[in-house]
C-alpha positions as CSV (number, residue, x, y, z in Angstrom):
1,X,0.0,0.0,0.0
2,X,2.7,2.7,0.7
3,X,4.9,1.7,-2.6
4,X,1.3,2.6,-4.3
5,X,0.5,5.6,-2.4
6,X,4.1,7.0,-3.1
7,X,3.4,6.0,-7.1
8,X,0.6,7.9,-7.4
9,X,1.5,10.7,-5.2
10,X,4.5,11.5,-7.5
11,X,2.7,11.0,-10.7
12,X,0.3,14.1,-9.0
13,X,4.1,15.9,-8.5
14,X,4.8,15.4,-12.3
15,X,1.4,17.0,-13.2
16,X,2.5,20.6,-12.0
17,X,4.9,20.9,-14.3
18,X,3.5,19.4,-17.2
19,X,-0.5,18.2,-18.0
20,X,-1.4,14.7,-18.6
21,X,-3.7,14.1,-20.7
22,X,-5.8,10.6,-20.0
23,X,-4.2,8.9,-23.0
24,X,-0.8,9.4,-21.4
25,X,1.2,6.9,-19.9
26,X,1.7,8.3,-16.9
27,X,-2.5,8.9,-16.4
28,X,-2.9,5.2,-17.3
29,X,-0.5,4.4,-14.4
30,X,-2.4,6.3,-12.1
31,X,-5.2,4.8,-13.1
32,X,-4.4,1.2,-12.4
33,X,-2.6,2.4,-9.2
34,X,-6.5,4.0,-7.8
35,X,-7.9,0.6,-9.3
36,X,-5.5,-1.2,-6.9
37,X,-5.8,0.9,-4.2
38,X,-9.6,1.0,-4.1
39,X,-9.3,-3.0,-3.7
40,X,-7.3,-2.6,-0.3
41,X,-8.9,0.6,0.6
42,X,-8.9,-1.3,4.2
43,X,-5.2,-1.7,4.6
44,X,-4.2,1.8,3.6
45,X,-2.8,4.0,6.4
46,X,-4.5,7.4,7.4
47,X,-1.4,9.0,5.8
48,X,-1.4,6.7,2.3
49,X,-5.3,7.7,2.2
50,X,-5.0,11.2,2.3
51,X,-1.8,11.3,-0.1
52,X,-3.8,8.9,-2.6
53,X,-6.9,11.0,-2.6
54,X,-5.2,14.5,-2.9
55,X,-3.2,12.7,-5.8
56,X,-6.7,11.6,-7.3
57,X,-8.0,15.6,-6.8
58,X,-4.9,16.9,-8.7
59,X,-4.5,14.9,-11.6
60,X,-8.3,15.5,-12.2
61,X,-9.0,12.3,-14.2
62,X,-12.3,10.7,-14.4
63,X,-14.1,7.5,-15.1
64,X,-15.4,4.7,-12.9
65,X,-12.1,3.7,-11.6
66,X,-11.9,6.9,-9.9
67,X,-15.6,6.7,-8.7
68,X,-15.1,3.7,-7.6
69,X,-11.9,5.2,-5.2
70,X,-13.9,8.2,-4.1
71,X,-17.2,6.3,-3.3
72,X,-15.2,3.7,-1.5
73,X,-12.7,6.6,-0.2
74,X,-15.0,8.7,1.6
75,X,-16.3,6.5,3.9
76,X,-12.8,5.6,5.2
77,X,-11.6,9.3,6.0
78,X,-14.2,9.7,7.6
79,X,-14.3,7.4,10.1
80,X,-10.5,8.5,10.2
81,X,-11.1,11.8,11.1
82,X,-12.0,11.5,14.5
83,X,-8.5,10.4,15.9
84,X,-5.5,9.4,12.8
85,X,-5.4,12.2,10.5
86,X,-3.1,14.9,10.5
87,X,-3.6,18.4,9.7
88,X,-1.6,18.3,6.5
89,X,-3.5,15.1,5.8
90,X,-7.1,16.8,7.0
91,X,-6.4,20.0,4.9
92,X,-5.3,18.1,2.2
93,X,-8.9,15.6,2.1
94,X,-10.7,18.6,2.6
95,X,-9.2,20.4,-0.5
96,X,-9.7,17.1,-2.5
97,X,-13.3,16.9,-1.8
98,X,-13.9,20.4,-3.0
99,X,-12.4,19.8,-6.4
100,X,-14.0,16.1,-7.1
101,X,-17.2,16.2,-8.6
102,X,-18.6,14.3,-6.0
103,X,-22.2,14.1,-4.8
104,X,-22.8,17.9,-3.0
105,X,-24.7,16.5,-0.4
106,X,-21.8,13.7,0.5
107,X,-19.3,16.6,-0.1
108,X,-21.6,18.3,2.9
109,X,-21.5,15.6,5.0
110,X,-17.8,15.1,5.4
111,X,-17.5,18.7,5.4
112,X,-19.5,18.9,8.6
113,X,-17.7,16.3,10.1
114,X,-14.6,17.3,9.3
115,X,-15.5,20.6,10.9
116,X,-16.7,18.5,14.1
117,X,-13.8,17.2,14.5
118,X,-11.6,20.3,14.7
119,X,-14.7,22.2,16.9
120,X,-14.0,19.6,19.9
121,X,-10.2,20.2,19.7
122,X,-9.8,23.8,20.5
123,X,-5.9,23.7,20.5
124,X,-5.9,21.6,17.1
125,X,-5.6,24.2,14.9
126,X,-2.6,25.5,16.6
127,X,-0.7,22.8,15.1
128,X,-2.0,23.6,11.5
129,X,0.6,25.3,9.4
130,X,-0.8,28.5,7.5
131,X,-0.8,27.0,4.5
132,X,-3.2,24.4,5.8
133,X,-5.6,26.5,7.9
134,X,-6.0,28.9,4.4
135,X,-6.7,25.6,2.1
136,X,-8.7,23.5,4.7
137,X,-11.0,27.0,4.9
138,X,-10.8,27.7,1.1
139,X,-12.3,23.9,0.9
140,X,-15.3,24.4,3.1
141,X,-16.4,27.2,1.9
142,X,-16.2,26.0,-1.5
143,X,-18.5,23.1,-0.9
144,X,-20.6,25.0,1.7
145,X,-20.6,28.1,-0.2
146,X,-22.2,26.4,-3.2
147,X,-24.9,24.7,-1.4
148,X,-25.4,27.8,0.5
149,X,-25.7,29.7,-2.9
150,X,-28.7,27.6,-3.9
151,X,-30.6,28.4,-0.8
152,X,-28.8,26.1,1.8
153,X,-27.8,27.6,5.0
154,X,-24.0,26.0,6.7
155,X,-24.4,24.0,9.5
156,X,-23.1,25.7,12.9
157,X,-20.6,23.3,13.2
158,X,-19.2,24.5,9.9
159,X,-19.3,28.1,10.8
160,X,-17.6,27.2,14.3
161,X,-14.8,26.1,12.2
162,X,-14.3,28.7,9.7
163,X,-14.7,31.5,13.0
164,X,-12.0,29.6,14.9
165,X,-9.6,29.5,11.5
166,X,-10.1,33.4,11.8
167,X,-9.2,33.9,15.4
168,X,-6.1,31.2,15.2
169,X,-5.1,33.0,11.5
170,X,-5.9,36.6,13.4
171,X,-3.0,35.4,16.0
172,X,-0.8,34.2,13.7
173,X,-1.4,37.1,10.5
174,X,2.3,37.7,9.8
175,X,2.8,34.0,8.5
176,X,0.1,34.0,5.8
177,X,1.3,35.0,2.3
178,X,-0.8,37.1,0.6
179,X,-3.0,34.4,-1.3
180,X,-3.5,32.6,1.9
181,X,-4.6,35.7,3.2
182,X,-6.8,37.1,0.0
183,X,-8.4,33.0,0.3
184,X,-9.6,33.2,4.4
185,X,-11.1,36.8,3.5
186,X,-13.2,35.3,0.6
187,X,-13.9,31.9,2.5
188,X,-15.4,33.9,5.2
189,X,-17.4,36.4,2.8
190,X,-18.7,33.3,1.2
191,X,-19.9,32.0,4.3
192,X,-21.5,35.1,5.4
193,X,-19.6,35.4,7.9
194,X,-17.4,38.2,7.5
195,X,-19.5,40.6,10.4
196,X,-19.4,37.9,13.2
197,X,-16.4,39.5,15.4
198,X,-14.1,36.8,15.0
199,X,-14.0,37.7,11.2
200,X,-14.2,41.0,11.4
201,X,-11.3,41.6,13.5
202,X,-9.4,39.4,11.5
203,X,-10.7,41.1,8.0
204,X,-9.8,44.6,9.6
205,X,-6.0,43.1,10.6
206,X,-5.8,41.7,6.9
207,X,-7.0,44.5,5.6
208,X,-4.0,46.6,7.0
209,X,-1.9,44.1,6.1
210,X,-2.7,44.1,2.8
211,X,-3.0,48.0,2.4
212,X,0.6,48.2,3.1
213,X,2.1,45.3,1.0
214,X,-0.5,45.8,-1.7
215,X,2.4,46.1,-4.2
216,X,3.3,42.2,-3.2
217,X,-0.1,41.0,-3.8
218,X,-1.1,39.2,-7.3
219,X,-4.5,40.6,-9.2
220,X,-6.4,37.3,-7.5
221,X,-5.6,38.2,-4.4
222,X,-6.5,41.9,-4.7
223,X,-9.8,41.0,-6.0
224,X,-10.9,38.4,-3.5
225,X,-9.8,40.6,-0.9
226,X,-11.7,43.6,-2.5
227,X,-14.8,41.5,-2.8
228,X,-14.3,40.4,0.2
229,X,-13.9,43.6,2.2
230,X,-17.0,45.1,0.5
231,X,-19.5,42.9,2.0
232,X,-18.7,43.9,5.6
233,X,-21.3,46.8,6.8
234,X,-19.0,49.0,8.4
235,X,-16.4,51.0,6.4
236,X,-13.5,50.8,8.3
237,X,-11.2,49.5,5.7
238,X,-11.4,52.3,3.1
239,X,-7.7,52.8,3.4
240,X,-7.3,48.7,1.9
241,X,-10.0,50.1,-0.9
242,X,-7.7,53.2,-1.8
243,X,-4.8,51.0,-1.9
244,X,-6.7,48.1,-3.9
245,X,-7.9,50.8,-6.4
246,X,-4.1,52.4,-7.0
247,X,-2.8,49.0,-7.4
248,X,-5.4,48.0,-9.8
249,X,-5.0,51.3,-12.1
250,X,-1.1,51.1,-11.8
251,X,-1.5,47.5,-12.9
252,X,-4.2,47.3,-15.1
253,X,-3.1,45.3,-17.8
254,X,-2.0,42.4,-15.0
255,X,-5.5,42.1,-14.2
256,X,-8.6,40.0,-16.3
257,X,-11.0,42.0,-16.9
258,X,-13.1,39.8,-14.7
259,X,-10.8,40.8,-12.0
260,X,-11.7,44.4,-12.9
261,X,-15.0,43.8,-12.9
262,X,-15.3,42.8,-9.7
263,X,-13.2,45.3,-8.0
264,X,-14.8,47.9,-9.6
265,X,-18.3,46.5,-8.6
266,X,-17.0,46.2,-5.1
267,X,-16.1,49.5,-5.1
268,X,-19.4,50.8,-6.3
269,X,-20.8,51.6,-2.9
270,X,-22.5,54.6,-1.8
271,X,-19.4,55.6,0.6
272,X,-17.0,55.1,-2.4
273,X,-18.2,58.0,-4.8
274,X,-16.1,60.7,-3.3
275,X,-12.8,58.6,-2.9
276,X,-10.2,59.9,-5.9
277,X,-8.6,56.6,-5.9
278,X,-11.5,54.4,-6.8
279,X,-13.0,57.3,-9.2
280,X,-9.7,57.1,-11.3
281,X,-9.8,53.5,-11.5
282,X,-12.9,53.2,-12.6
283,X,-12.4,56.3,-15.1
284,X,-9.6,54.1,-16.1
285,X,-11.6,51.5,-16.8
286,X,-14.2,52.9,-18.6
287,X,-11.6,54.2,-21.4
288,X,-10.1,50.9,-21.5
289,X,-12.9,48.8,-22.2
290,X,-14.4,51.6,-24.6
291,X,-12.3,50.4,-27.7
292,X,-12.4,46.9,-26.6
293,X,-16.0,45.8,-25.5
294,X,-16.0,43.2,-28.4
295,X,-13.4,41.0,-26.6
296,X,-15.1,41.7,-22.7
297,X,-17.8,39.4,-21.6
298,X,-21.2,40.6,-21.1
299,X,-21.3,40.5,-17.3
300,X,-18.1,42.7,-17.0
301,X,-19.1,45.0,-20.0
302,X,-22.3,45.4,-17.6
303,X,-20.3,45.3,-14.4
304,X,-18.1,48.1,-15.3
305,X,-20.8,50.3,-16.9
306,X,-23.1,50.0,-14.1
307,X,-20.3,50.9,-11.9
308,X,-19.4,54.4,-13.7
309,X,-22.9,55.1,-13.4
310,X,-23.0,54.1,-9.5
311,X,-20.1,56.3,-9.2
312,X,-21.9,59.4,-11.0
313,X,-18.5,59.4,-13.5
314,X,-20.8,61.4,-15.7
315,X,-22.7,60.8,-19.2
316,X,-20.3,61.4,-21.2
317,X,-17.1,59.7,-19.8
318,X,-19.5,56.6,-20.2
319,X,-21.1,57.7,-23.4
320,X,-18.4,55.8,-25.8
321,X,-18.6,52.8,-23.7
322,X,-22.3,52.8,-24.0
323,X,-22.2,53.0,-27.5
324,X,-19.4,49.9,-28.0
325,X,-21.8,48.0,-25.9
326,X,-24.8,48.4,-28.2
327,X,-22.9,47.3,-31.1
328,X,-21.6,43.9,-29.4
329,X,-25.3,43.8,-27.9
330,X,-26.6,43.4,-31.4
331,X,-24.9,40.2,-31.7
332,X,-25.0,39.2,-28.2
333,X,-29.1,39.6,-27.8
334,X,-30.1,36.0,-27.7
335,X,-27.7,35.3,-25.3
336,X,-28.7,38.3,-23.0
337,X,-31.1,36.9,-19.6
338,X,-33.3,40.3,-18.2
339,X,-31.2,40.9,-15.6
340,X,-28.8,42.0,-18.0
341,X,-31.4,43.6,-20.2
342,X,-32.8,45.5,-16.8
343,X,-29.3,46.5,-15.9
344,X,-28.0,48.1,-19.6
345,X,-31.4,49.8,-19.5
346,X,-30.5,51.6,-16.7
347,X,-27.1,52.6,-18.6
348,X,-28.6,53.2,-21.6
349,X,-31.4,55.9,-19.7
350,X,-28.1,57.5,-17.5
351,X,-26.0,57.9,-21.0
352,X,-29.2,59.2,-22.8
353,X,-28.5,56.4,-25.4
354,X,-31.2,57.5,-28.5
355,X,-31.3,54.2,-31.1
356,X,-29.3,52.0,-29.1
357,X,-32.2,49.5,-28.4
358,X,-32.2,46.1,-30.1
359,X,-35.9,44.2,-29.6
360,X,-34.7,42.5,-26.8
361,X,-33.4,45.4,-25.0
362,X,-37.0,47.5,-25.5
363,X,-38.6,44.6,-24.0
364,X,-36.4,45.3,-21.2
365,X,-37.4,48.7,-20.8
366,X,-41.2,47.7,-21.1
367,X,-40.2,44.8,-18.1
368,X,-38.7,47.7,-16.0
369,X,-41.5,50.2,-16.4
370,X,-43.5,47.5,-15.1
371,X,-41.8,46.5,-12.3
372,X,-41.4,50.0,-11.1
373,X,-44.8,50.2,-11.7
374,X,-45.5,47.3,-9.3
């Protein structure tokens, strides 16, 4: 069992420097290595388990032979979790289950437990390394988020967790890089989280952080953070916002414009208007995508737009924009659901757009009149 765990393990090495495709040799090892392994499932340490199913996450191969592992996996590491598993070994199952595209409400289940188990050992987390406290939280959140996304609430258990991550991470902020910091802040936004105390005193420490490093911090991570940050109700982090919104302007060509979009949206609140920082950037922004709203996607073209108008940037700094986005609108219509046709209607009345309304988009208007109407 170990000389299998340690094939497989180093096959997942080899595939972050170059990607296997299924057809390649070293997949088709892999492959009969999980088919082994899934026949002696029993016999595997707590150690080999864990190794074998990160492995199985990371070369992201599918198929029954990896069903098979998973389904007969699962049950195993779970009934390991309670007393053999180690933190690296706990992170690393948790981070697995997030990326398999495993059943959500078994995903939920050892989530939970997993989450238990840490809950009834206060001091556990002290001997996580802050690698593993940012991926075991990134992993929850990923599977909670998603089930709390479609309505689902996390359990308290699960929320427990991710609030003592914060405190233990709060203590411990100067060992986090800035991605494991950028992925705690989003974990917690996604969980809803971010206004318990716990959170927010560790959001407000990362924040500060963050504000004074920004120049160390990749696109991502400036975007989750930004994102993150947003969604608390107080507005004590402005200086992070200021800093996010230099970085992004002084960088913009780093970023996606996804990335952009977000930060920009983020930064569209009614508190952000008057800050010069975030006014520039989204100036900047506006120009930018003006000449180049045929290769933007339609959520950012609308995420940007809306964001100038939030931001009262004035008609005609937007007007151009407005205009490119008609023309890729003409194109685009079938594609467009009425959210988006509600939200370039209220871009297209703020720019005092005349001819600019495909069927689609008058429809919209009609829906809106209606709705305000209502």
């Amino acid at each position: 069992p170990q000389e299998l765990s340690n094939v497989l393990w180093g096959i997942a090495r080899t595939s972050e420097v170059m990607q296997l495709a299924q057809s390649h040799p070293a997949a088709m090892l892999a492959l009969a290595v999980i088919g082994e392994s899934t026949k002696r499932i029993a016999s595997l340490s707590a150690q080999c388990l864990t190794n074998q199913f990160w492995a199985v996450a990371k070369l992201d191969l599918k198929g029954p032979v990896v069903n098979a592992f998973v389904n007969t996996c699962l049950p195993q590491l779970r009934s390991m979790m309670l007393k053999e598993i180690s933190p690296q070994g706990f992170a690393n199952s948790l981070w697995a289950c997030a990326k398999l595209r495993i059943d959500q409400e078994v995903a939920l289940k050892f989530c939970t437990d997993a989450a238990w188990r840490v809950t009834v050992s206060p001091k556990l987390l002290g001997f996580f390394t802050s690698q593993e406290l940012s991926m075991a939280l990134w992993a929850v959140a990923k599977m909670v988020g998603r089930r709390a996304g479609g309505g689902g609430r996390s359990s308290p258990d699960v929320d427990k967790f991710a609030l003592a991550v914060a405190s233990e991470a709060h203590g411990r902020i100067d060992e986090f890089s800035p991605q494991g910091l950028s992925n705690l802040a989003w974990s917690l936004a996604t969980l809803d989280l971010v206004n318990h105390p716990a959170a927010s005193d560790f959001l407000q420490a990362t924040a500060e952080v963050a504000a004074s490093k920004i120049s160390t911090y990749s696109p991502q991570a400036i975007s989750n953070l930004t994102w993150a940050l947003s969604r608390r109700t107080d507005d004590t982090v402005s200086v992070f916002f200021r800093a996010a919104a230099r970085a992004a302007s002084a960088r913009l060509q780093e970023f996606s414009w996804q990335g952009l979009a977000v930060i920009v949206t983020a930064l569209m609140g009614p508190n952000m208007k008057d800050i010069k920082e975030v006014k520039i950037l989204a100036t900047s922004l506006v120009l930018e995508a003006s000449t180049r709203c045929a290769d933007i996607g339609t959520q950012e073209l609308l995420n940007i737009a809306l964001a100038a108008v939030r931001l009262e940037l004035g008609p005609q700094v937007l007007k151009h924009m407005a205009w490119g986005i008609a023309s890729v609108f003409e194109s685009r219509e079938a594609q467009l659901n009425t959210i988006d046709l509600l939200q370039w209607s209220e871009v297209q009345r703020y720019c005092g757009l005349q001819g600019a309304q495909p069927r689609a988009l008058r429809a919209a208007a009609h829906v809106a009149g209606f709705m305000a109407a209502a």
